[in-house]
Z-matrix of the N, CA and C atoms (Angstrom, degrees):
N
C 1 1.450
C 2 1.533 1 109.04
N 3 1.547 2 119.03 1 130.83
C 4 1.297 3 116.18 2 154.10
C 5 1.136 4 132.15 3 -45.09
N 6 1.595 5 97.47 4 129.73
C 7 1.538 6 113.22 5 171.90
C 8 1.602 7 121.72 6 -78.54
N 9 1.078 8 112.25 7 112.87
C 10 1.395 9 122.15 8 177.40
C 11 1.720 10 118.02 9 -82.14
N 12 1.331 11 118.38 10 145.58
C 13 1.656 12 135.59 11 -168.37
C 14 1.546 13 83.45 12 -44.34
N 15 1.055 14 115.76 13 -54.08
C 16 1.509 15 107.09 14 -150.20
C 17 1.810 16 113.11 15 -88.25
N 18 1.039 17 110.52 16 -13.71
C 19 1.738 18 125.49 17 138.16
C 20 1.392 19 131.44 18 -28.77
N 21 1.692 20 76.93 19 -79.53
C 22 1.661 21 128.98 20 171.62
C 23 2.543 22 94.69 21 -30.94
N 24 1.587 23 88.36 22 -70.69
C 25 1.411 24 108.35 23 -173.05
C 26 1.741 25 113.50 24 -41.80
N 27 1.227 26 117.27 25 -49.72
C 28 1.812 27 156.55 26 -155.19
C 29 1.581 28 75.17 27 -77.65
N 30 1.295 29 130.68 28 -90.64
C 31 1.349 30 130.49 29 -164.17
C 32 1.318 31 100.73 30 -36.38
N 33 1.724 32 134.75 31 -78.73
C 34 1.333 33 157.59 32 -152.32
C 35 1.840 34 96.53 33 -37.39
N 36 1.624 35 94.39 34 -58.59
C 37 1.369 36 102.87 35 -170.70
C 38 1.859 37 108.65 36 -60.58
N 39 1.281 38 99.61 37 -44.31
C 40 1.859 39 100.71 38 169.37
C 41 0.865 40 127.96 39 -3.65
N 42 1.568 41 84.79 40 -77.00
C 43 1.735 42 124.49 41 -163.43
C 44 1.045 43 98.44 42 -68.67
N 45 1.889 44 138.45 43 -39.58
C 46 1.365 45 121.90 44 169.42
C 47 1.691 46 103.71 45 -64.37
N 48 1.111 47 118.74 46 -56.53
C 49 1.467 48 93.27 47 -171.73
C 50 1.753 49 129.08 48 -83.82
N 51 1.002 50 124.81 49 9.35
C 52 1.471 51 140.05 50 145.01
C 53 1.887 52 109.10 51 -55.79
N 54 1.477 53 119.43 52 -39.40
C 55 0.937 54 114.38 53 -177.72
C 56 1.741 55 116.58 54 -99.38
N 57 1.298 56 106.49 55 -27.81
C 58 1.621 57 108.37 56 165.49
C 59 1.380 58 112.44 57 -68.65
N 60 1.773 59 121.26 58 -13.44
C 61 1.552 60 103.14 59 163.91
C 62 1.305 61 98.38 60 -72.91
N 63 1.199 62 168.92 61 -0.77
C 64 1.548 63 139.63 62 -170.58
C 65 1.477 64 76.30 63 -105.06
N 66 1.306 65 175.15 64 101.20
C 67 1.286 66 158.14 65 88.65
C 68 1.839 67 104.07 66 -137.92
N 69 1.335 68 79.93 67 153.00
C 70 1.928 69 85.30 68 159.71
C 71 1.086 70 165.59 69 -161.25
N 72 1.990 71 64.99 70 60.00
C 73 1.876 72 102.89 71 177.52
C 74 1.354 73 110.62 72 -141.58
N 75 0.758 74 149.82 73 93.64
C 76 1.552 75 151.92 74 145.67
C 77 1.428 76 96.00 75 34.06
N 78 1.486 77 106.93 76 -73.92
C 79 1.734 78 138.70 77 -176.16
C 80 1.998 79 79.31 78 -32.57
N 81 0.713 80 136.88 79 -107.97
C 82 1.311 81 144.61 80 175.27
C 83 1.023 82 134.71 81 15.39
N 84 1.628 83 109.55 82 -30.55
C 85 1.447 84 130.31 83 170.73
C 86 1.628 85 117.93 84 -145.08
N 87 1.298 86 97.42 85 61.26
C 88 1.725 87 98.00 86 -167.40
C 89 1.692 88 110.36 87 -78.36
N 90 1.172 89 132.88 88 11.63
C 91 1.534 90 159.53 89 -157.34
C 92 1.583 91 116.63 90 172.06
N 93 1.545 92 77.51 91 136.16
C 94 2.044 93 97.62 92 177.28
C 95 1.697 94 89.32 93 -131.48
N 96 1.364 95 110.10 94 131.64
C 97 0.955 96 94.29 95 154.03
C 98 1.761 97 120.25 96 -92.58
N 99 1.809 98 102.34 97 152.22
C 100 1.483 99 107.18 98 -159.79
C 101 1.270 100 111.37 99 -70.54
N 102 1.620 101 117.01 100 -42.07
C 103 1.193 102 126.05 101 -172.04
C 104 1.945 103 105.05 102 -55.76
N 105 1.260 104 126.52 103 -20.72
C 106 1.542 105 125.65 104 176.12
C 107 1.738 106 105.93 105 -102.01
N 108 1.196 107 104.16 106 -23.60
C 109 1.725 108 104.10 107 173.20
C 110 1.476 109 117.46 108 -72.68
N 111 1.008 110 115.50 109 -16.44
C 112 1.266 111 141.01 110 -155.53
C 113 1.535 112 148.53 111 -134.13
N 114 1.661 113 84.35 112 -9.66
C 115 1.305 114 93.25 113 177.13
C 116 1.564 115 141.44 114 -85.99
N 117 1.125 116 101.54 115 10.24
C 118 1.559 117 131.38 116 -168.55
C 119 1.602 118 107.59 117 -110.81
N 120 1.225 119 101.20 118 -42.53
C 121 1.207 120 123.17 119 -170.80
C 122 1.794 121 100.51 120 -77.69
N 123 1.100 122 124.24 121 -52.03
C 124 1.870 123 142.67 122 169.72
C 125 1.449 124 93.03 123 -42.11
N 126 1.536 125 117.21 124 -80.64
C 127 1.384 126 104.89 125 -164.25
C 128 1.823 127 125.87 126 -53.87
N 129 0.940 128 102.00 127 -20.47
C 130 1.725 129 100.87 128 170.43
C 131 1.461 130 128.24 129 -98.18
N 132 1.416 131 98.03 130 22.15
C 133 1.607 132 116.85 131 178.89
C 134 1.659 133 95.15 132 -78.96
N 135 1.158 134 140.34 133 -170.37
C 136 1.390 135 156.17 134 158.24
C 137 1.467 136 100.14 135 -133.33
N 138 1.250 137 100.01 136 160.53
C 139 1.534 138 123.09 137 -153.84
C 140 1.868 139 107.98 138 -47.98
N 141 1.825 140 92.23 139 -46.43
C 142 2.090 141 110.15 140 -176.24
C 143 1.789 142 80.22 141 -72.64
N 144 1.483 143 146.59 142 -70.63
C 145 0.951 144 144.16 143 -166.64
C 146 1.815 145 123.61 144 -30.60
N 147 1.239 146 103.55 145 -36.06
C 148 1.505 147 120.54 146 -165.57
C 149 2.123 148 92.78 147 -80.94
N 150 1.840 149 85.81 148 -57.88
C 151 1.941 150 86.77 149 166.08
C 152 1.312 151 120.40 150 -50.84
N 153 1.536 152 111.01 151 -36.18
C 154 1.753 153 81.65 152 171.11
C 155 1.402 154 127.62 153 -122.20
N 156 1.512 155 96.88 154 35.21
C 157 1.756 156 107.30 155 155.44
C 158 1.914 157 97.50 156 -77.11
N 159 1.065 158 120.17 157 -62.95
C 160 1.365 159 113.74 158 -166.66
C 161 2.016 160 101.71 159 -71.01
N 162 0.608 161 111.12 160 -17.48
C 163 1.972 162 95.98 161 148.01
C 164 1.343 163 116.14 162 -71.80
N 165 1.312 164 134.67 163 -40.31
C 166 1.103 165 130.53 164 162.98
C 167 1.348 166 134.93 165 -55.03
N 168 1.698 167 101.81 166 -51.80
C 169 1.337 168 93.12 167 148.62
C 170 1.690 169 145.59 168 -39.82
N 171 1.180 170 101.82 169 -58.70
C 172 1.478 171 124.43 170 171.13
C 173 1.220 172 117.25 171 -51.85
N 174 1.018 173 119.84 172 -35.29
C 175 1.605 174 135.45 173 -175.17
C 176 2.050 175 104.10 174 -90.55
N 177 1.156 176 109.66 175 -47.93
C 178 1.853 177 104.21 176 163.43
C 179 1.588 178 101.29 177 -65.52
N 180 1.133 179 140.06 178 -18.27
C 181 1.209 180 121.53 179 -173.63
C 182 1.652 181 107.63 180 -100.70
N 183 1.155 182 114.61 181 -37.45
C 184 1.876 183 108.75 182 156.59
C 185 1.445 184 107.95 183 -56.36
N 186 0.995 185 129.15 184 -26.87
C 187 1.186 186 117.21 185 -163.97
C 188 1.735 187 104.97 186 -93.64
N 189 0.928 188 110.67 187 -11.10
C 190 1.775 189 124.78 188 161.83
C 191 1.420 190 113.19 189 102.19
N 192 1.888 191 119.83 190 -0.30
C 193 1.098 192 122.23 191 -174.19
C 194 1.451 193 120.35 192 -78.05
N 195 0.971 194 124.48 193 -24.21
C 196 1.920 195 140.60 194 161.47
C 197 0.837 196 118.15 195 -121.45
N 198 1.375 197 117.75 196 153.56
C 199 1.609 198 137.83 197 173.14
C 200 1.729 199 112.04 198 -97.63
N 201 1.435 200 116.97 199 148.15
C 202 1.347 201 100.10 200 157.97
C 203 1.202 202 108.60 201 -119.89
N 204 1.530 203 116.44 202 115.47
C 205 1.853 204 107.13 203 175.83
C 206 1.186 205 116.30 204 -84.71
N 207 1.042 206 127.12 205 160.31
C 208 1.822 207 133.28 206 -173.91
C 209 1.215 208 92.19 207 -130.05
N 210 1.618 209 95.33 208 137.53
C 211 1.914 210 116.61 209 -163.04
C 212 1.378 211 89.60 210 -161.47
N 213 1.076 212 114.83 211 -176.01
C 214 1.924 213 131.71 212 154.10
C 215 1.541 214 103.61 213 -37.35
N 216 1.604 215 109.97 214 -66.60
C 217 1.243 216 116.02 215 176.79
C 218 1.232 217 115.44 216 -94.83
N 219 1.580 218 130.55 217 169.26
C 220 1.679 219 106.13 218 -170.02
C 221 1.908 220 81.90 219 -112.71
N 222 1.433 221 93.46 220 157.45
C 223 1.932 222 99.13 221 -177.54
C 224 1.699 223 81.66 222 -124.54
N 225 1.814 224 99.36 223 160.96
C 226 1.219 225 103.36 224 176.44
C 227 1.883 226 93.40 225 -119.56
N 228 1.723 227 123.72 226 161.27
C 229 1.570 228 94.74 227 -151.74
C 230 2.287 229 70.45 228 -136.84
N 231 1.015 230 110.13 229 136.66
C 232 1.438 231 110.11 230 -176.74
C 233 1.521 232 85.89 231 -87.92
N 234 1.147 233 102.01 232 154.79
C 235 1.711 234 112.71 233 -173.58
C 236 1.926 235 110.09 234 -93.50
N 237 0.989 236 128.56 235 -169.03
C 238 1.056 237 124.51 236 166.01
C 239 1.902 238 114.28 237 -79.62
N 240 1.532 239 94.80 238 -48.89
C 241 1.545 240 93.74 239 166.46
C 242 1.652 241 110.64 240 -77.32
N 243 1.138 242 137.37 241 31.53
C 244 1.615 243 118.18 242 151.48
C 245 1.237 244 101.21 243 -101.53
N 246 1.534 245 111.54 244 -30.43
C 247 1.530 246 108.96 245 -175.89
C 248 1.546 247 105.48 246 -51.69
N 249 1.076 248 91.55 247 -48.99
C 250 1.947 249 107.23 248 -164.92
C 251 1.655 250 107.81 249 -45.12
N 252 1.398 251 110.12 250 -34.55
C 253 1.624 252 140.68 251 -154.47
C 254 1.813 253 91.70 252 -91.89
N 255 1.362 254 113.93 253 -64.54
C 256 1.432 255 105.56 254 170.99
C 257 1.130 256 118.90 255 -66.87
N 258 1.641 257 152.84 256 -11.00
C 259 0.933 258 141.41 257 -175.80
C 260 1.486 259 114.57 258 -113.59
């Protein structure tokens, strides 16, 4: 079954908070990079699936809950208000 943006979103946030349980401070994990958060998760997208992970993306990041930093590699950065939102 297709994955929908708002699916798509539910997972994203997970994976931030699956990984803010091993820490316990925000400060601690101020960057993931996506390409290792994600890379498991990317290949079993389908082609419309992959399009609307990056609406999803785009859409948590208007919405002020992630950052996307641009580096060599790109990191995705949970905001203080997603934290607030997952916890």
């Amino acid at each position: 079954m297709l994955k929908t943006p708002k699916e798509i979103k539910r997972d994203i946030l997970g994976k931030f908070r699956s990984q803010l349980d091993d820490f316990d401070k925000l400060d601690n994990l101020e960057t993931i990079p996506s390409n290792l958060m994600f890379k498991n998760y990317w290949q079993l997208l389908t082609s419309q699936e992959k399009s609307n992970f990056n609406k999803a993306v785009s859409d948590l990041i208007d919405k002020g809950l992630i950052d996307k930093v641009k580096s060599n590699i790109p990191y995705l950065r949970l905001t203080e208000k997603g934290a607030d939102l997952i916890y």
